[in-house]
N, CA, C and O of each residue as an XYZ file, in Angstrom:
224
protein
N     127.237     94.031     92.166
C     128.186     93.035     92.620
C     128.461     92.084     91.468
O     127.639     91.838     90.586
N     129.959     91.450     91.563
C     129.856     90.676     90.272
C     130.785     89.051     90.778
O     131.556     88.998     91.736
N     130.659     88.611     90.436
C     131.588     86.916     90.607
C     132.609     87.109     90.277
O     132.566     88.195     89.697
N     133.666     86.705     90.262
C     134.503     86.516     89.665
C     134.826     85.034     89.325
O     135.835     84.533     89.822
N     133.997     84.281     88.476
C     134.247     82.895     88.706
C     135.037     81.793     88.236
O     134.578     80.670     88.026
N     136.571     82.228     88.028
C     138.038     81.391     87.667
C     138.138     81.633     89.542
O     139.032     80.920     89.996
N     137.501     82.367     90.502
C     138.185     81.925     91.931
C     136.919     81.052     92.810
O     137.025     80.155     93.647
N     135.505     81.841     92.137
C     134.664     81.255     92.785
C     134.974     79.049     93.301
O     135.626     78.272     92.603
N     134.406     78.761     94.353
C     134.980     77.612     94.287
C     133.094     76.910     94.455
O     133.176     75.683     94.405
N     131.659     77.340     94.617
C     130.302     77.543     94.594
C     130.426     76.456     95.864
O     130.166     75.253     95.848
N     130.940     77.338     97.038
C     130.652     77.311     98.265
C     129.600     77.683     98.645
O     129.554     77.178     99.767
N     128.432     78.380     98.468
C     127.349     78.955     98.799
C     126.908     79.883    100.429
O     125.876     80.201    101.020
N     129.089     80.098    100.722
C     128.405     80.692    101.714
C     127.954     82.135    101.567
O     127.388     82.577    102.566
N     128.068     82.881    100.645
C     127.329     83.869     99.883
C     125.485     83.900     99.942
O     124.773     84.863    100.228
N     125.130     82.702     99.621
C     123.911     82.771     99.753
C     123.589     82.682    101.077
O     122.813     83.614    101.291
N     123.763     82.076    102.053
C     123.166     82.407    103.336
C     123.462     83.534    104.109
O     123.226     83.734    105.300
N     124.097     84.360    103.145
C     124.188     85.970    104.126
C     124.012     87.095    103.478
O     124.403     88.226    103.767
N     123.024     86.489    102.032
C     122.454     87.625    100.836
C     120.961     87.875    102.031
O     120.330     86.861    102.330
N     120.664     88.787    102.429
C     119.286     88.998    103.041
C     118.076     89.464    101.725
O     116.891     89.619    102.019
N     118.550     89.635    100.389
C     117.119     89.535     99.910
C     117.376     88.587     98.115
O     117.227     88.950     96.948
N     117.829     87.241     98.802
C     118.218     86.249     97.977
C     118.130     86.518     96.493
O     117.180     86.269     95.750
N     119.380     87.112     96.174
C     119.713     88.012     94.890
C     120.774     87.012     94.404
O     120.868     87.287     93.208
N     121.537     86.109     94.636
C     122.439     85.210     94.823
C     121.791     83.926     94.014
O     120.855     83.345     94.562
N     122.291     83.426     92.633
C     121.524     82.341     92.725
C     122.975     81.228     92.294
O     124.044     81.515     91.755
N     122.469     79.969     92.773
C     123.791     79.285     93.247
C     122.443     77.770     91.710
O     121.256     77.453     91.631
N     123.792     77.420     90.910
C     123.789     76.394     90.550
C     124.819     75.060     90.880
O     125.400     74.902     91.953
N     124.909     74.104     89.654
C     125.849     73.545     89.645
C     127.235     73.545     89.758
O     128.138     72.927     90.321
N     127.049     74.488     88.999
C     128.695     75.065     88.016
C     128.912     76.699     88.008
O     129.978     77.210     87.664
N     127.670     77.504     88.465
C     127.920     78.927     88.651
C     126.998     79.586     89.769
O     125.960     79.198     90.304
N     127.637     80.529     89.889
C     127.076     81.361     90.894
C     126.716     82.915     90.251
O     127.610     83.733     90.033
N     125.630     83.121     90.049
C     125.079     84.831     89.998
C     124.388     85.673     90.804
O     123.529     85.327     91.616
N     124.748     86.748     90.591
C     124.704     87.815     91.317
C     123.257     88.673     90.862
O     123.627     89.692     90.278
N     121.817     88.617     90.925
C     121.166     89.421     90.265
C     121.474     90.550     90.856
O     121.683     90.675     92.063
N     121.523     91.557     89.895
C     121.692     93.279     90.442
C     120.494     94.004     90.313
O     120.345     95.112     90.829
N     119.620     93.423     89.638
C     118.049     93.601     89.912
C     117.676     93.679     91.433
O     117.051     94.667     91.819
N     117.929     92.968     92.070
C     117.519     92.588     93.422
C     118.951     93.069     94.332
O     118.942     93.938     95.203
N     119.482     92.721     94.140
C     121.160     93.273     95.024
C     120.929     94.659     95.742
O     120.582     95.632     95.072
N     121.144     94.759     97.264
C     121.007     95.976     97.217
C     122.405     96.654     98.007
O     122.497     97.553     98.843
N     123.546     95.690     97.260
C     124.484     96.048     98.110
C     125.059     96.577     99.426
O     125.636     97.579     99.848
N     124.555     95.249     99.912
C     125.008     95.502    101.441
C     126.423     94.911    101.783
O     127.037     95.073    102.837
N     126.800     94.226    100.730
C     128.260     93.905    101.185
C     128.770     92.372    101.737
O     129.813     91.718    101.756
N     127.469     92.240    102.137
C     127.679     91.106    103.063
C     128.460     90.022    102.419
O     129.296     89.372    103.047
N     128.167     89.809    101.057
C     128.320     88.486    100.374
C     130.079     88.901    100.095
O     130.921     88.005    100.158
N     130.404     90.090     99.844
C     131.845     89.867     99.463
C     132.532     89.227    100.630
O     133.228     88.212    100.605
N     132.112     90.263    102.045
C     132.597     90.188    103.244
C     132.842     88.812    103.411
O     133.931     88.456    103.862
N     132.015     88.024    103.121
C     131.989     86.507    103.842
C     133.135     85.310    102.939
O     133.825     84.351    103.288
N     132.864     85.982    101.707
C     133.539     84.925    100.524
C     134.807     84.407    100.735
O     135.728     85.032    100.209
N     135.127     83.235    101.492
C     136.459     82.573    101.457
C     137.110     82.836    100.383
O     137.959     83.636    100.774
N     137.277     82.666     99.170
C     137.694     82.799     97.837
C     137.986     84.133     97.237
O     138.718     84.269     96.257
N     137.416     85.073     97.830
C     137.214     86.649     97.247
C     137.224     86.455     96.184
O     138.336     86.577     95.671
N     136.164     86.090     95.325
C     135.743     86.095     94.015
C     134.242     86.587     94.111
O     133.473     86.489     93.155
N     133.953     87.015     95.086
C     132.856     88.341     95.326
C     133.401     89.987     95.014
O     133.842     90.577     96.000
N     133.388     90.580     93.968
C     133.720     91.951     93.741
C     132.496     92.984     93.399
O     131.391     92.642     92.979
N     133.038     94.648     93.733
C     131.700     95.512     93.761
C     131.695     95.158     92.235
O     132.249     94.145     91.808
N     130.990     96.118     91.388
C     130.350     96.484     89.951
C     129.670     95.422     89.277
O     129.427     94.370     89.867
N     129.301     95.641     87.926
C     128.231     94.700     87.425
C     129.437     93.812     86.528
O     129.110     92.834     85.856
């Protein structure tokens, strides 16, 4: 999964619907570990912004 973050707006509603908190939310950015990601989808599904996309 990857950000796209010129749309991201670091709403964090991504992180409360990552089930194995792969999502890490700062100030100013939002990442996606793909270490841990096990693509379930959820986080694009939810993203007001659709600046949640598949690949790395």
């Amino acid at each position: 999964m990857k950000v796209i973050h010129e749309l991201c707006d670091i709403c964090g509603t991504c992180v409360a619907v990552c089930p194995v908190d792969a999502i890490i939310v700062s100030e100013f950015n939002v990442e996606i570990d793909n270490n841990i990601c096990t693509n379930c989808l959820n986080c694009l599904k939810v993203c007001p912004a659709k600046a949640i996309v598949e690949g790395e």
